[in-house]
DOSE-127164 format. One line per field, with one value per residue (C-alpha): residue in three letters; y, z, x. Coordinates in nm, 3 decimals, padded with zeros to 5 digits. Layout:
N
r	c(ALA; ...) .
y	c(Y; ...) .
z	c(Z; ...) .
x	c(X; ...) .
***
This chain:
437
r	c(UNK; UNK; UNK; UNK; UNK; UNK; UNK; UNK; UNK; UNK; UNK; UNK; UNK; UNK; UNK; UNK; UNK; UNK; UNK; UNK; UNK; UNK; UNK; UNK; UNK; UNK; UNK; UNK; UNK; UNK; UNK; UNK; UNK; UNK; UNK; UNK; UNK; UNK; UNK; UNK; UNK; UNK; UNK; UNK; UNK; UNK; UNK; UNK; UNK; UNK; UNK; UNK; UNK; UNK; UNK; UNK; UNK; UNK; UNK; UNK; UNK; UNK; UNK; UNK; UNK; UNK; UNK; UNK; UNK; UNK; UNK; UNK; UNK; UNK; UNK; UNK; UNK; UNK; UNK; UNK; UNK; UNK; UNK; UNK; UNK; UNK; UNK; UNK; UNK; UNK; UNK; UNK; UNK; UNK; UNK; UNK; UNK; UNK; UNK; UNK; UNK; UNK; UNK; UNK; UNK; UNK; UNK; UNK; UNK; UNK; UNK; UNK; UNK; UNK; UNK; UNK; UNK; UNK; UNK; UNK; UNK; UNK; UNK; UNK; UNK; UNK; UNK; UNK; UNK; UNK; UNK; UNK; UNK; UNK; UNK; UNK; UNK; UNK; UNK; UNK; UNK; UNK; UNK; UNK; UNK; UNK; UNK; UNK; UNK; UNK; UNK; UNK; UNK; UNK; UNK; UNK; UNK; UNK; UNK; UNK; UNK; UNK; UNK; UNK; UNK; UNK; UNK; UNK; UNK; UNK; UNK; UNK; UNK; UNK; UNK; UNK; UNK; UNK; UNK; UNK; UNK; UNK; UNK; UNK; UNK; UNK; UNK; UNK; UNK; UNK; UNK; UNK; UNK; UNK; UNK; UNK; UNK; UNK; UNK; UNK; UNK; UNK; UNK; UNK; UNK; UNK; UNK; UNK; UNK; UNK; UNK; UNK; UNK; UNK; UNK; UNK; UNK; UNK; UNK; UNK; UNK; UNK; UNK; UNK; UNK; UNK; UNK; UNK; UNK; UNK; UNK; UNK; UNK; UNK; UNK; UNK; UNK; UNK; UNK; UNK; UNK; UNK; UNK; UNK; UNK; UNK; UNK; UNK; UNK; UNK; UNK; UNK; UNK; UNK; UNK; UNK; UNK; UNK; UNK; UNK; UNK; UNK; UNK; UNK; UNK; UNK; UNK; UNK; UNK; UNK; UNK; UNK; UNK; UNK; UNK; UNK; UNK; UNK; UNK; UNK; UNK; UNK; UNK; UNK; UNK; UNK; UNK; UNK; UNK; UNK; UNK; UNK; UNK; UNK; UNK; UNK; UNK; UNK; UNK; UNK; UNK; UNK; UNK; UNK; UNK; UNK; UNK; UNK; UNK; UNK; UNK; UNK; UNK; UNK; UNK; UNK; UNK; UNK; UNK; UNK; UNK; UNK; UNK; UNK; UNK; UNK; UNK; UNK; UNK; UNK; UNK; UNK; UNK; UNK; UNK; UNK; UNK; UNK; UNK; UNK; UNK; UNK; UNK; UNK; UNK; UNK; UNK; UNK; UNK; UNK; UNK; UNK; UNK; UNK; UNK; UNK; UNK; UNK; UNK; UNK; UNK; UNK; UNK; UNK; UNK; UNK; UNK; UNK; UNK; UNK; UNK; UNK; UNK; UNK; UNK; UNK; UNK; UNK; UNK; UNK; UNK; UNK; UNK; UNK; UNK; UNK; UNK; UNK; UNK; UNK; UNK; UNK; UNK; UNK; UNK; UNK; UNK; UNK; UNK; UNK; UNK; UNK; UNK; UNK; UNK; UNK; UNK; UNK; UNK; UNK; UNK; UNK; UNK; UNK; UNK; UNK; UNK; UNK; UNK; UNK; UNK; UNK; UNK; UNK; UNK; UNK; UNK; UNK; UNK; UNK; UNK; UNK; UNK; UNK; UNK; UNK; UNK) .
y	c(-00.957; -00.837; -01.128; -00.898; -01.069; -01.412; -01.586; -01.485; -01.705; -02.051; -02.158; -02.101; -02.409; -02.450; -02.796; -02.924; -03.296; -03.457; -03.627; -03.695; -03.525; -03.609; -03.919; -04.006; -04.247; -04.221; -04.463; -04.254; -03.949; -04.121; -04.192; -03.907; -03.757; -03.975; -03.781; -03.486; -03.530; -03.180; -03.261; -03.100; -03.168; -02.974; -02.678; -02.673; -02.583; -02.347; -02.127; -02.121; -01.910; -01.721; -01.614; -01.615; -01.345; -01.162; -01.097; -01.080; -00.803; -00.639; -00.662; -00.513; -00.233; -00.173; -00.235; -00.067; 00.087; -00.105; -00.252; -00.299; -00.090; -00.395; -00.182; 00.048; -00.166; 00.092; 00.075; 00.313; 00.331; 00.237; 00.141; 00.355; 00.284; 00.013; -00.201; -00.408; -00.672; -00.824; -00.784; -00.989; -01.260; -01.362; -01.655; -01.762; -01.774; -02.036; -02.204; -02.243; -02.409; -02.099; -02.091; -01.902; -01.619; -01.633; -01.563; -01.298; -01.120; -01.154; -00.954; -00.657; -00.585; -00.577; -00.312; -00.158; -00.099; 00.187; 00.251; 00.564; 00.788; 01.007; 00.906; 00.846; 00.450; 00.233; 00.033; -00.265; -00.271; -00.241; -00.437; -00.735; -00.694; -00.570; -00.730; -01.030; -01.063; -01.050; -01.242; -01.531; -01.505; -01.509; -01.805; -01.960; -01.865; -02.137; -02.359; -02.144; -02.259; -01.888; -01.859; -01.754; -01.601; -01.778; -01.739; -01.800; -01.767; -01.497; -01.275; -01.243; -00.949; -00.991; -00.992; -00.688; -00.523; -00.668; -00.511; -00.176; -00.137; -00.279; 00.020; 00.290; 00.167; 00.175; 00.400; 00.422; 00.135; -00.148; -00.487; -00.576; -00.919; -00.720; -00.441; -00.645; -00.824; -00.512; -00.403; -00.777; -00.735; -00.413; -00.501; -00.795; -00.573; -00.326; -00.574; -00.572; -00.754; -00.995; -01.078; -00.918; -00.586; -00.371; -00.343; 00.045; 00.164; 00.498; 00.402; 00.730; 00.671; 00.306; 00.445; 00.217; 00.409; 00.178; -00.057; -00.325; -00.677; -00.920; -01.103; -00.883; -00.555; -00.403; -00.709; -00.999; -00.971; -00.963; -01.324; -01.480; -01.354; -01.457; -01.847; -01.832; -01.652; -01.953; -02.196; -02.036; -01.935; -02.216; -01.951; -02.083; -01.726; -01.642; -01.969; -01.888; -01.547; -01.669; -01.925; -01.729; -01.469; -01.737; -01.813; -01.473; -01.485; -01.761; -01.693; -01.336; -01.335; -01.653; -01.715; -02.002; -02.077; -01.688; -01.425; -01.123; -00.779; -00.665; -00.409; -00.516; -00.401; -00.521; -00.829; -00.687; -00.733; -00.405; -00.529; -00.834; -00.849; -01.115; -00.931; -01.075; -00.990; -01.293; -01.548; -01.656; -01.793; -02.133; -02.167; -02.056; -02.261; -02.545; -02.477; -02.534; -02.877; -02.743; -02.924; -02.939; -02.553; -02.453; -02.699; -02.527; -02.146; -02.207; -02.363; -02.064; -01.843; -02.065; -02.027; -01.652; -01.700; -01.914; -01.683; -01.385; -01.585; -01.389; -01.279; -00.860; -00.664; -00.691; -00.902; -00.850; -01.194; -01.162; -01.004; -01.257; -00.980; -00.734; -00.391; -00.090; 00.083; -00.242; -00.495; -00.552; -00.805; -00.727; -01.076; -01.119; -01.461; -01.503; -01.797; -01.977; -02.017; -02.117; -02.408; -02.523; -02.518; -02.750; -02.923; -03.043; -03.136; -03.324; -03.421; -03.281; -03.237; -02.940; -02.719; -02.837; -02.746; -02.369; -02.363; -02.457; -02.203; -01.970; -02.007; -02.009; -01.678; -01.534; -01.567; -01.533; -01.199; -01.053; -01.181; -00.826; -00.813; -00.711; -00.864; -00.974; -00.608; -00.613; -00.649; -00.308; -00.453; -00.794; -00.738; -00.641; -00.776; -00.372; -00.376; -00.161; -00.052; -00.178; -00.565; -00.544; -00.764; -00.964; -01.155; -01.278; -01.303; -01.498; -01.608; -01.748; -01.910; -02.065; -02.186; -02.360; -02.498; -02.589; -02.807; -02.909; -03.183; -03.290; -02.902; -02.912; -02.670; -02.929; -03.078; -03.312; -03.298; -03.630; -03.436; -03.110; -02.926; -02.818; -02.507; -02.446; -02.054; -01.828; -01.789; -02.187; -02.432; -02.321; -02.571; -02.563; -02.720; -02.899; -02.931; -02.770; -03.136; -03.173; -02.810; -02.876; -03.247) .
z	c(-05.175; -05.151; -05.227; -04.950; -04.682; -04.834; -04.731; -04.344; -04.391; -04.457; -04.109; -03.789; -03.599; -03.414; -03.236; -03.103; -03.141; -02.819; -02.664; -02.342; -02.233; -02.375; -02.159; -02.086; -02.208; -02.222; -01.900; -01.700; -01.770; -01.690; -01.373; -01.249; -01.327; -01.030; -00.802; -00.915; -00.972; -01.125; -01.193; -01.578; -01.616; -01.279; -01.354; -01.718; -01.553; -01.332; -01.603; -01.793; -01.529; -01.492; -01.864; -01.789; -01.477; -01.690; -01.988; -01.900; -01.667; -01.977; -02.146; -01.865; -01.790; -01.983; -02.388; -02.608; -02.457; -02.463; -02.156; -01.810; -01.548; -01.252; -00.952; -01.052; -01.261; -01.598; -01.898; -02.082; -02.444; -02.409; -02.752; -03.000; -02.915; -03.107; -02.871; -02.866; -02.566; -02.797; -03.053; -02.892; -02.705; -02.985; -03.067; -02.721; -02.725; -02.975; -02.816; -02.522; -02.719; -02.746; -03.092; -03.041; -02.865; -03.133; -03.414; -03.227; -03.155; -03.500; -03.620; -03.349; -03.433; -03.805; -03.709; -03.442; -03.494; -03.751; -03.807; -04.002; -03.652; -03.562; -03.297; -03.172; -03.218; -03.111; -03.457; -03.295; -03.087; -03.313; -03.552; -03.276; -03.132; -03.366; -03.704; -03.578; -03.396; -03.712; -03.901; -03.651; -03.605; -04.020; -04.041; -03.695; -03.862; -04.117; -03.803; -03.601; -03.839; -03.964; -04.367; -04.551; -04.898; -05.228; -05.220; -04.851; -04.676; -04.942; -04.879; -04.542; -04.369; -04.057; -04.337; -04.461; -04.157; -04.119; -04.416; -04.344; -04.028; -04.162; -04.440; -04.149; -03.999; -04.344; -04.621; -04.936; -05.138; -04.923; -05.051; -04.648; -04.635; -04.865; -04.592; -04.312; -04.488; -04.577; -04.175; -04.094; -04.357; -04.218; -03.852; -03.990; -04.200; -03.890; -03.611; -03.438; -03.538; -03.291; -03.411; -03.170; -03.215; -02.956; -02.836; -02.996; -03.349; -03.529; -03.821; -04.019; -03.963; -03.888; -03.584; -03.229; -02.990; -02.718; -02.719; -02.505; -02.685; -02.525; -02.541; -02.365; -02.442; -02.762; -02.966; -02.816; -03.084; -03.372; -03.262; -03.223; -03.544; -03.717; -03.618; -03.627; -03.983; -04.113; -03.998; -04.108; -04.470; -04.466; -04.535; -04.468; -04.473; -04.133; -03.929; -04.072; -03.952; -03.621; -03.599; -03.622; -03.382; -03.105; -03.214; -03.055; -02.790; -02.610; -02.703; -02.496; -02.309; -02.110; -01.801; -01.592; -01.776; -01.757; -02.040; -01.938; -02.105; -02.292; -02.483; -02.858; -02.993; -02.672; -02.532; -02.170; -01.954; -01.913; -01.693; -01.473; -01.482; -01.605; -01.762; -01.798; -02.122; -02.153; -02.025; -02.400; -02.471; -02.363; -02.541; -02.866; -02.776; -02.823; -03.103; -03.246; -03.085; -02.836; -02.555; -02.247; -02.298; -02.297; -01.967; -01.768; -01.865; -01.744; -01.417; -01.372; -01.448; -01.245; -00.964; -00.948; -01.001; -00.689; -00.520; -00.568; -00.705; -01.038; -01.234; -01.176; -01.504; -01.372; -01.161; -01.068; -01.081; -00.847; -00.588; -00.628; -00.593; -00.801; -00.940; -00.794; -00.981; -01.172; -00.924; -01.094; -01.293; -01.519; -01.603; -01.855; -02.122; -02.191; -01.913; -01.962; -02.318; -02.240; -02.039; -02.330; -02.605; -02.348; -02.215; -02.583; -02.639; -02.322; -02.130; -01.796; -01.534; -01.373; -01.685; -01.536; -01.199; -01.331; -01.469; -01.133; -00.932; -01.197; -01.162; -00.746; -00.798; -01.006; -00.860; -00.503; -00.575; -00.867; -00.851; -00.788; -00.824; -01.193; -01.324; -01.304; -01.173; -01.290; -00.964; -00.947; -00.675; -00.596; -00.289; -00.098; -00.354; -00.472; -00.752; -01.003; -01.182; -01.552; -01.711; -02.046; -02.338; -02.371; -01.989; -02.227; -02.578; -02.444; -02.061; -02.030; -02.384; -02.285; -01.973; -02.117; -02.399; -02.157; -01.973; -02.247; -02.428; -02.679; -02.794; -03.144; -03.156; -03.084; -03.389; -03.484; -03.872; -03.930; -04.022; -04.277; -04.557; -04.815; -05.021; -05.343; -05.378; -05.677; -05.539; -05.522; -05.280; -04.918; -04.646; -04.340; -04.016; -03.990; -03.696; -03.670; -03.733; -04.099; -04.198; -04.162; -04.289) .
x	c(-03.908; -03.562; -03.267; -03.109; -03.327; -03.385; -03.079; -03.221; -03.536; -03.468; -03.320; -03.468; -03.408; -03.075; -02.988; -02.632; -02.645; -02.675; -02.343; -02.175; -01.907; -01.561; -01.466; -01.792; -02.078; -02.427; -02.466; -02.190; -02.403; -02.757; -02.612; -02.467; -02.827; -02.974; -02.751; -02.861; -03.213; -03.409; -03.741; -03.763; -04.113; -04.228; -03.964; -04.100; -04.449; -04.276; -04.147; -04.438; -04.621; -04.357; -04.363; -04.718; -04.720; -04.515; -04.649; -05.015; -04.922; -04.749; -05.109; -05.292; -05.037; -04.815; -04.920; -04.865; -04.577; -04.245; -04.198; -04.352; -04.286; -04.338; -04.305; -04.589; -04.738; -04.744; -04.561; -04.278; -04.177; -03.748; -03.608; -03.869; -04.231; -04.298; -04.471; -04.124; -04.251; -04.523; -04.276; -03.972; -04.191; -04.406; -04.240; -04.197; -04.593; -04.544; -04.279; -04.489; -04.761; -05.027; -05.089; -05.416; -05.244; -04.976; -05.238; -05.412; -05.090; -04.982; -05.310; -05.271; -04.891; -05.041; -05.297; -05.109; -04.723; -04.602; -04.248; -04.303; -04.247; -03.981; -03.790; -03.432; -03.410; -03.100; -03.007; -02.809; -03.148; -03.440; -03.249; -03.238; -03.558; -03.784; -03.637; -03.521; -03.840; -04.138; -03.852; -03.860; -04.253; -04.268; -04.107; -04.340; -04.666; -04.728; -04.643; -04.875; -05.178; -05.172; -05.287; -05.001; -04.956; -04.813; -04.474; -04.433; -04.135; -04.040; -04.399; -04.587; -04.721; -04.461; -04.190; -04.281; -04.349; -03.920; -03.823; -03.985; -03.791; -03.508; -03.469; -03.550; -03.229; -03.048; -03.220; -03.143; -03.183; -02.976; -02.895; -02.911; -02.615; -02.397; -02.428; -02.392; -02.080; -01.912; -01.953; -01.756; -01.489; -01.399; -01.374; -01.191; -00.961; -00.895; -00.799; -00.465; -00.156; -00.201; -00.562; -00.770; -01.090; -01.134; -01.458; -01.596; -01.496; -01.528; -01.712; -01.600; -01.245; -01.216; -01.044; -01.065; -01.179; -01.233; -00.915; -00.958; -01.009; -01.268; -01.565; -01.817; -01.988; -01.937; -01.796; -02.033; -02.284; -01.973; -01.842; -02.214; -02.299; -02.004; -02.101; -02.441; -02.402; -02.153; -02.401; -02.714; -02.593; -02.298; -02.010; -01.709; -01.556; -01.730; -01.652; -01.296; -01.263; -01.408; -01.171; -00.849; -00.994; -01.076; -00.710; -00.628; -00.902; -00.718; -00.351; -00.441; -00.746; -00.782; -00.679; -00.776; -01.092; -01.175; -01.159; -01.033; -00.994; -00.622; -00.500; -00.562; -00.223; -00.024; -00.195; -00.200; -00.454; -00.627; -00.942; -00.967; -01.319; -01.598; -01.898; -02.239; -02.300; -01.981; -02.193; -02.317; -01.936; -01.935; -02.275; -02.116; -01.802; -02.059; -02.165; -01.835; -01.824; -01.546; -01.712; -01.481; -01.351; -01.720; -01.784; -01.544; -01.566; -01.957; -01.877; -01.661; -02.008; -02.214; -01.993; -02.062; -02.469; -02.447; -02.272; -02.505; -02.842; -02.727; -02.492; -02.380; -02.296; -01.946; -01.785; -01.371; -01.172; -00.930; -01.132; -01.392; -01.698; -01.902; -01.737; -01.879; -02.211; -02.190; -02.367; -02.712; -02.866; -03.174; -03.262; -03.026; -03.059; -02.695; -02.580; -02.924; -02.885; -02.542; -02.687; -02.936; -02.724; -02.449; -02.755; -02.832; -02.489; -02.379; -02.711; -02.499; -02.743; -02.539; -02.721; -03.078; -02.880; -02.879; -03.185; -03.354; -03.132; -03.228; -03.622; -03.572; -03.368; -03.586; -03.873; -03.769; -03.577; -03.751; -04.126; -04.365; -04.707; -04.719; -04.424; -04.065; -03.825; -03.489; -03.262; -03.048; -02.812; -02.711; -02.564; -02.897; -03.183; -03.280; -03.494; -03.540; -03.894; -03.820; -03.869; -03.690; -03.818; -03.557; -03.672; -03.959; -03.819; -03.495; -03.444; -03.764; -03.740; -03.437; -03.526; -03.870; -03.623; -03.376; -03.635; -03.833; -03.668; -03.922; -04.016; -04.018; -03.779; -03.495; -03.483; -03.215; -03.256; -03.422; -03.713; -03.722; -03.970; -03.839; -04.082; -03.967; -03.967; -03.857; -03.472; -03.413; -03.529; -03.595; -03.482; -03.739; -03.747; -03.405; -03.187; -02.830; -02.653; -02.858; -02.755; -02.390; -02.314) .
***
């Protein structure tokens, strides 16, 4: 196995130690729950049949296609034909508890999926979804009860099947973190003067061509990474470079508790407008233990999901409503992770608040006979015939995590393996708070 990939496998567990808000004690907090009483266990139940009615019907009509097709109940190859629903929402099956239906899957993709097919494939996308998902169900299988090979986590099936499509989307002979590191270091090298990236870059002549700085579309994925990176291979060089741009982002972009969109060289706001895509912020913000910025920016988001039972693509501040050819929602993850991560970390019942109005929305807008639709327009409840992978691989995951508080996933570090492997020791099973001390 590849070094290139190794430093990927030993984490898979993140956890935000549990406090109270700043201010507040654990008894303060207990309290305020009783006024706001969501009954976890009973909405726990409720989104595991809705991850249930979804991907059954994905078995019966739509595999092996990518997705499901809800409104006529078929199935259509999206991102490269590579079955990517079984893919994405495999370890959800194990989240949920169905290790027999984890194994089986695990066999089919085996037998099933080939990469060696010509066909136009999104990187940033098969990257996510495909690699990221055999990666995560490598490292779930030994948990699964699934026989693995000497030399496990560094040899596996799943991790192969990883590595092939990893060197589809970068031939050659790739060493795949220096890669990845060189692509950082070079949006880090070609950011304004004030500290900011613009949100699309040509990558032949490290020329912007999209210049407005945020935190939505286009550079989202860059400021996740760049924490989730320091924590999972504890570089202090990525939390770093994050830090000075979230230096920026606030010196520029927010306003009110809002992040808008400026010109990167100028600091000028360029577009008013919160995108959904945004929504993961304050759940990153947590992650960084800043607590109270994160609290507000997501009342700000939950605001808008009550106000249209979701959030729209985008959504213009000032005029408090959705931006035209921009009003749908297709069952996006990003808010609801938001809510677990600041679940985890304050134990505020507002985040079981959104996940309740979440499963009501979602299942009293969305629900079809064969599926989940993504809703095309907010303002009338339109729906639209697709159910993209990540409704299974992420918002339902987060919503079962959000209201499952003893899923082994939440681990607070107490508890770890360690597997001894030929690159060092491998670190297993621990909790975010046990990774970083």
């Amino acid at each position: 196995m590849l070094r290139s990939l190794y430093p990927l496998l030993c984490l898979y567990v993140l956890h935000v130690p549990g406090r109270p808000p700043q201010g507040a004690n654990r008894g303060e907090v207990v309290a305020g729950a009783a006024a706001h009483e969501v009954d976890a266990a009973l909405y726990r139940e409720r989104v595991r049949a809705m991850f249930y009615h979804a991907y059954d019907n994905y078995l019966a009509h739509a595999f092996p296609y990518d997705e499901l097709r809800p409104l006529t109940c078929d199935g259509q190859d999206t991102w490269g034909s590579f079955s990517l629903t079984l893919i994405d929402a495999l370890d959800t099956l194990l989240i949920l508890g169905n290790v027999s239906e984890f194994q089986r899957v695990v066999d089919v993709l085996q037998e099933g999926v080939d990469f060696d097919i010509d066909v136009n494939a999104s990187v940033f996308e098969t990257n996510i979804r495909v690699v990221g998902g055999l990666l995560s169900a490598h490292l779930l299988s030994k948990k699964a009860g699934t026989e693995v090979e000497p030399g496990w986590p560094c040899s596996g099936p799943l991790l192969r099947m990883a590595e092939e499509a990893a060197r589809k989307l970068l031939p050659g002979d790739p060493v795949f973190e220096d890669a990845a590191r060189k692509a950082l270091k070079a949006l880090w090298k070609n950011r304004s003067d004030i500290g900011l990236v613009g949100n699309h870059i040509d990558v032949v002549t490290a020329k912007w061509v999209a210049q407005d700085a945020g935190i939505g579309a286009g550079v989202d994925s860059y400021f996740e990474y760049l924490v989730k990176g320091a924590i999972l291979l504890q570089d202090e060089e990525l939390m770093s470079m994050f830090l000075e741009y979230n230096k920026a982002i606030k010196n520029y972009t927010k306003f009110d508790d809002w992040y808008l969109w400026v010109q990167m060289y100028k600091g000028t706001v360029t577009m008013p407008i919160f995108q959904s895509l945004e929504a993961y912020w304050p759940g990153l913000q947590s992650l960084i233990g800043d607590i109270d910025n994160a609290m507000r920016t997501f009342l700000n988001y939950y605001t808008v999901w009550k106000q249209f039972g979701g959030l729209p693509e985008f959504y213009n501040i000032p005029q408090g409503y959705t931006v035209e050819k921009r009003e749908g929602y297709p069952l996006r993850p990003e808010l609801i992770e938001s809510a677990m991560y600041l679940y985890r970390a304050t134990q505020d019942p507002t985040l079981l608040e959104l996940g309740r109005d979440a499963v009501e929305s979602i299942e009293r807008i969305s629900k079809v006979e064969c599926g989940f639709a993504t809703i095309k327009d907010l303002r009338d409840h339109r729906l639209d015939n697709r159910m993209e992978s990540f409704f299974l691989a992420e918002t339902v995951k987060y919503l079962y995590l959000l209201f499952d508080a003893d899923n082994f996933m939440h681990n607070d570090g107490s508890t770890f393996n360690i597997v001894l492997t030929p690159y060092g020791e491998c670190v297993l099973d621990a909790g975010l708070d046990k990774i970083i001390s």
